[in-house]
N, C-alpha and C positions, 0 to 999 in steps of 0.2 A: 359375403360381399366380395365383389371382384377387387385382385390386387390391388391393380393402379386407383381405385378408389379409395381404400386404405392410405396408402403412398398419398394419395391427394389429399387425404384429411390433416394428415400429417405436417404435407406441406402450408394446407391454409392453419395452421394450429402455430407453426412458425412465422405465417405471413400477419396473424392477429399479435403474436408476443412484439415482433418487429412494431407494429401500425402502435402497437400500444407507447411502446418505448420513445418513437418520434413524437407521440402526441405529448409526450410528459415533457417531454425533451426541447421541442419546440413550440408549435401553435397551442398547446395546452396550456403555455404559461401568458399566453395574450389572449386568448377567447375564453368567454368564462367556463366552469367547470361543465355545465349542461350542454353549453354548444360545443366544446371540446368531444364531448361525450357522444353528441348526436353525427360530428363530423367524421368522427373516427369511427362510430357503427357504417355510414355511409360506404367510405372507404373500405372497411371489411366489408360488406356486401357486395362491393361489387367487385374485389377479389376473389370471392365467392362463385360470383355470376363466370368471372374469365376463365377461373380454373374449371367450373361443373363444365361450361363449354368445352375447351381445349380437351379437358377427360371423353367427353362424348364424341369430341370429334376424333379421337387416338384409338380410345376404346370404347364404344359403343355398347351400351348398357340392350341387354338382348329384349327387355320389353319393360311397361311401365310398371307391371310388379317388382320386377329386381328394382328400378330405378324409386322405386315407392322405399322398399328394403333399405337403399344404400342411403336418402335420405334421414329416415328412419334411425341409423346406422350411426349416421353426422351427426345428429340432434344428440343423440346421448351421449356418444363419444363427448361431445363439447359441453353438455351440459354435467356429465363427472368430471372433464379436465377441470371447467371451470369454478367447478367448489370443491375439488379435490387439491390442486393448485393454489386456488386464489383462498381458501381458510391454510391449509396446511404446508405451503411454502411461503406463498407472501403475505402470512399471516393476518387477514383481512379477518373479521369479523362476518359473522352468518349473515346478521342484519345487513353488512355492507353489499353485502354480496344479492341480497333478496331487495335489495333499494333497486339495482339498475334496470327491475321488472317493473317501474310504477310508472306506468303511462302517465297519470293523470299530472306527475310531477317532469313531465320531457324524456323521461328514461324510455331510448327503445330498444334496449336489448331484444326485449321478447320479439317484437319484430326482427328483429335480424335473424333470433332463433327462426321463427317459421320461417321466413325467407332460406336459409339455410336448410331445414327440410326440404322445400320443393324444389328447393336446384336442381337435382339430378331429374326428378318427372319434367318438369317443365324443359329441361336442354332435349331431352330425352324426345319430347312430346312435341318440341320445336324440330329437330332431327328428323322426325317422321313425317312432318307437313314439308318439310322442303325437298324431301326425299323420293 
């Protein structure tokens, strides 16, 4: 995976710890727990969306398989931070952590997951039509 992508993940990995901490901090404790929940995936998504842009437009991913890769890349990176992190530092529970995947209950993590997949193809895929 190209560097500045890396460095980028990193960055949005800091910009989700941040968006989490505000939500607790503030709007979390006046919107209930689901809509808190769904405002703050919003919010990371489309930090998400600014950074995959701003990467592609700096450093330009050389075709849609690296950009397929570097998404690919995202997904797991985040998805070990965040049961690696959220059981084994902020001590959460497996179950809690397997809760923010249940659509049918408001939770859209998994949505933000694939959304964070396609970033890098899609800015990528965007790049190339305007270009």
């Amino acid at each position: 995976m190209p560097l500045p992508y890396v460095l980028g993940w990193f960055l949005l990995a800091l910009i989700a710890i941040g968006n989490g901490i505000v939500r607790e901090k503030t709007y979390g404790r006046h919107l209930g727990e689901r809509t808190a929940h769904q405002l703050s995936t919003l919010l990371a998504a489309t930090a998400v969306g600014i950074v995959g842009w701003l990467l592609q437009r700096g450093w330009p991913l050389a075709d849609v398989g690296v950009a397929l890769r570097v998404g690919l890349a995202w997904l797991v990176m985040t998805i070990a931070f965040e049961f690696g992190f959220g059981h084994y530092v902020a001590g959460h529970s497996w179950q809690r952590l397997w809760a923010d995947y249940d659509l049918r209950r408001g939770r859209v993590w998994g949505l933000f997951l694939a959304w964070l997949a396609l970033v890098p193809p899609l800015v990528y895929l965007a790049g190339q039509r305007a270009g």
